[in-house]
N, C-alpha and C positions, 0 to 999 in steps of 0.2 A: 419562611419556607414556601409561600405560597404561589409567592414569584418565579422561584424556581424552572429553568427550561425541563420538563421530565424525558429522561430517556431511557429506552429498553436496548438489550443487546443482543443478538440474534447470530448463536451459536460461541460458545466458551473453548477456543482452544486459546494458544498463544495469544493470538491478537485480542481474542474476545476477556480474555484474563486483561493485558493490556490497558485495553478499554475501562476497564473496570477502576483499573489505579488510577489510570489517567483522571477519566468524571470526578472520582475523590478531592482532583487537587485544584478543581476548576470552582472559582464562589460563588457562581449562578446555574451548576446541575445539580440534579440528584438521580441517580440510578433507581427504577422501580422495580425493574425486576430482567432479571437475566431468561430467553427461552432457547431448549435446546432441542436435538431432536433422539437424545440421550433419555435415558431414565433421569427425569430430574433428580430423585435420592442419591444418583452417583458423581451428581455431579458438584464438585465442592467449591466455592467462591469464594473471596478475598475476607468478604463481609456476611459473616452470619445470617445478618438483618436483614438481607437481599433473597428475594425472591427469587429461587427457580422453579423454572417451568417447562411441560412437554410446548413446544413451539405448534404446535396446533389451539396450544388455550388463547394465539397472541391475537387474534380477532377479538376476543374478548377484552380489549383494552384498548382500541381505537377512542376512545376518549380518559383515557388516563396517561398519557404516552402521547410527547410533542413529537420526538424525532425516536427513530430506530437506525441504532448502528450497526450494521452486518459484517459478519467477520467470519463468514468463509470462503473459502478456496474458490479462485478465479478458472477453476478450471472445469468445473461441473456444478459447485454449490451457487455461485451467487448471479449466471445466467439464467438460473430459475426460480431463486430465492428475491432477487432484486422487485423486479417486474410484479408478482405475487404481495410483496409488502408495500408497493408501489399505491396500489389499489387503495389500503387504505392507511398509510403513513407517509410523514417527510422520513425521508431515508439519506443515511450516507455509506459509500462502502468504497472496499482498497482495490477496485477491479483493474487489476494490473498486466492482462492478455495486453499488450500496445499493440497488436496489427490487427484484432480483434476491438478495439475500442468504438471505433467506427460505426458498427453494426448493434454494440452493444449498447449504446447512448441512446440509438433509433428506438430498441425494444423497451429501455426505460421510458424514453419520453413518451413516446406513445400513449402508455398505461398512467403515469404522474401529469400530463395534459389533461386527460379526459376523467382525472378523481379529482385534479383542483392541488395535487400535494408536489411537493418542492425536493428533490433526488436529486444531489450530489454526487457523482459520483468517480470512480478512480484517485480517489482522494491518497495523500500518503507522503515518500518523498520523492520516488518515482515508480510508477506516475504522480506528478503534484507538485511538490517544491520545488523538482529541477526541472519540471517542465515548465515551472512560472521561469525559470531564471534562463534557461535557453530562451525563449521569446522573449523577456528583458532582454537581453545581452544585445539579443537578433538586432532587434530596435533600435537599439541606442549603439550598434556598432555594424550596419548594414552590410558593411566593407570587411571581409574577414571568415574564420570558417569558427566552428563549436564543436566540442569534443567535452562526450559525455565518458567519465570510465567509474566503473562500478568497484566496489569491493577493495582491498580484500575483506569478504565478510562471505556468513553465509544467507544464499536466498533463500528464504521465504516458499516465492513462487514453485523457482526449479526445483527444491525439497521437495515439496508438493505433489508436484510432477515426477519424479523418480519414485516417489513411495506411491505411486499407482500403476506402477509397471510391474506388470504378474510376476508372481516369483522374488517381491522385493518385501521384505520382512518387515524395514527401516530404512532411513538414508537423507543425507544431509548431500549440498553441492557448493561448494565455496565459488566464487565468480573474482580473478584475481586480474589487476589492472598491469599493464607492463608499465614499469619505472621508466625504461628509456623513449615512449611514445609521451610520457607523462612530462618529460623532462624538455625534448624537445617542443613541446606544447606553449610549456611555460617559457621556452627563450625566444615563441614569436616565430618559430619554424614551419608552423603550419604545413608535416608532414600529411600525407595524400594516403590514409589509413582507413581500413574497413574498421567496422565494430567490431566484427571477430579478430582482428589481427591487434584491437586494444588491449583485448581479455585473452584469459584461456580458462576453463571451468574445470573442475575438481568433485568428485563423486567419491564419498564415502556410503558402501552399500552394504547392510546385510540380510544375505539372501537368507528365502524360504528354505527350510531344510530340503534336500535332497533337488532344487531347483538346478535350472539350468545357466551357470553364470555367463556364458559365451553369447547364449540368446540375450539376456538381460543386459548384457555391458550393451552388443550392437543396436538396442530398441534403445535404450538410452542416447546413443549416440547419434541413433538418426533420427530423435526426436525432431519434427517440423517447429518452427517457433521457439524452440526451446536449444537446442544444443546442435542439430545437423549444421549450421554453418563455424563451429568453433571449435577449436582444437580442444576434445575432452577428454579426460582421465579417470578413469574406474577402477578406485580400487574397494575390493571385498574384504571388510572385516569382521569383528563379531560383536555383538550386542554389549558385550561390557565394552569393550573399547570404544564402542559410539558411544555410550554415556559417559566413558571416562573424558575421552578428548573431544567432544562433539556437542555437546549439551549447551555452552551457551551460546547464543545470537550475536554474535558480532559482525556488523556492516559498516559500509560508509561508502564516498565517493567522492567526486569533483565532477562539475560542470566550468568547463571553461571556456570564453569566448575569446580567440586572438583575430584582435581587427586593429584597422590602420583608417586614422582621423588625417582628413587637410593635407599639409606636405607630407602624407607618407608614416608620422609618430603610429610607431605603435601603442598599442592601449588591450593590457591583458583585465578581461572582468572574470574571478572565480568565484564560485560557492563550494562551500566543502563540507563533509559533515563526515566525524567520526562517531560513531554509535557503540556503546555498548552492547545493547540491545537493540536488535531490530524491530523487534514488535512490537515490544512497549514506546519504541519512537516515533514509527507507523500508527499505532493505535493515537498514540497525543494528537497527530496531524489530525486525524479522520476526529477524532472529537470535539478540536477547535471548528471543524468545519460544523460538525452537527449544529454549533450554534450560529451559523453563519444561513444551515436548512432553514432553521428557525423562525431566525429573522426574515430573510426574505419570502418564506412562507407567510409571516404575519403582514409582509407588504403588499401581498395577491399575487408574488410568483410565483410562477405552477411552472410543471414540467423539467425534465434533465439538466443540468447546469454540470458543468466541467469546473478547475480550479480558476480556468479563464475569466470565467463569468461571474466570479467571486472578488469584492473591493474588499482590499487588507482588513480595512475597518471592522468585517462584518464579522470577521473570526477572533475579532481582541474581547473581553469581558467590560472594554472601558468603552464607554459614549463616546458621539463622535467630536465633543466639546473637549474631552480629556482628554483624546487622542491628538487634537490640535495644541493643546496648553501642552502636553509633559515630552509629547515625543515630537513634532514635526523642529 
């Protein structure tokens, strides 16, 4: 046990539950302790034997605790939560704002430079896995264009985002790919399509009692970064029917790169991933990376790092001798 990478979790919803399964099924973590910013007594865990905590005791474990995995919301929690655990832990987290990333990597590294710790971050499958496989693709097919399409599943993020517009009780947003952009993609057609004209987005919302639905659909709609440029749909139902037909997390997508090698051949590269669960698949990414914080923490890298700056290696449980023997 003593081997063990230790890591805390920092904030228990969806993803932070996730997380939790995920460390279980990994043979070199162990979970110390879960901090929230909840009543710990309400808050209930996978594993009894797990520590929770008010997230103010989590100073108090800067040496018991290798890496902290942060699992909230990209849209107010984790551009003040990140930077703050920066200070005194390697950190990983799903910061999934992409037009805000930029800016947000400066204010991590910044803080993980000048303590000496290792933050990971926007880890997940996008941003992450499909952002590795877009710059694969790019690479090895210079010649050609990339189309990302999301869904159908529901996000995460946009969820997020809906259920903080006044007047919104609850609310879920599915992100749905069009078949016939998807189709001509895959035959080497390389239509001339916007991101919005990929998708179209989907709102199920239940309002506050007596709230105003008309205000709420248009603030939805013209949300900046989130939905003003795509065709969205609002519809208002009621609390049992979100739990009835809404409850579980179902995502996926493709990343696909159509390019043309030498005389002309084309050459389709995809990834795809169907997901049950969104968060629990999110959470496994972000925990393989925590061990990836880890190690190169224990090599003297300090400061933000991206999935970029991450060698495959550093996120498998196997050395880099049985990564050569069983898989190359």
């Amino acid at each position: 046990m003593g081997n063990k990478i230790k890591v805390g979790i920092v904030g228990y919803g969806n993803l932070g539950r996730g997380a939790e399964a995920s460390i279980k099924q990994q043979p070199d973590m162990e979970l110390v302790a879960v901090f929230s910013r909840r009543d710990p007594s309400s808050v209930h865990v996978i594993d009894p034997n797990v520590k929770v905590l008010h997230i103010d005791e989590a100073t108090d474990y800067q040496d018991k605790i290798d890496v902290m995995i942060l699992c909230g919301g990209s849209a107010t929690d984790l551009p003040e939560q990140v930077p703050a655990f920066a200070e005194m832990f390697n950190t990983v987290d799903s910061y999934d704002t992409h037009a805000k990333i930029p800016e947000y990597f400066a204010s991590v590294d910044k803080v993980a430079q000048a303590s000496g710790k290792t933050s990971i971050i926007s880890v997940g499958w996008d941003p992450g896995m499909f952002s590795i496989n877009r710059v694969m693709s790019e690479a090895l097919l210079p010649e050609g264009e990339t189309y990302t399409f999301w869904g159908k599943g529901l996000s995460q993020g946009h969820s997020d985002a809906v259920r903080r517009v006044e007047g919104v009780k609850n609310g879920v947003q599915y992100t749905i790919p069009s078949e016939k952009v998807i189709e001509q993609v895959r035959n080497g057609e390389n239509p001339a399509v916007s991101k919005a004209d990929r998708h179209v987005r989907t709102c199920y919302i239940v309002a506050e009692e007596g709230a105003d639905t008309a205000k709420i659909e248009q603030e939805i709609k013209t949300m900046p970064n989130y939905f003003d440029e795509y065709e969205t749909t609002v519809h208002f139902i009621t609390e049992a029917e979100l739990k009835q037909d809404h409850s579980a997390m179902p995502h996926g997508g493709f990343v696909i790169r159509s390019g043309k090698t030498g005389a002309g051949n084309d050459q389709i590269v995809e990834y795809s991933l169907n997901l049950e669960s969104n968060p629990e698949f999110t959470a496994s990414v972000v925990t393989a990376y925590a061990r990836a914080a880890y190690r190169l923490h224990q090599e003297g890298q300090k400061g933000a790092k991206t999935v970029y700056d991450v060698a495959p290696g550093y996120i498998s449980p196997k050395t880099a001798a049985e990564l050569r023997k069983d898989y190359l």
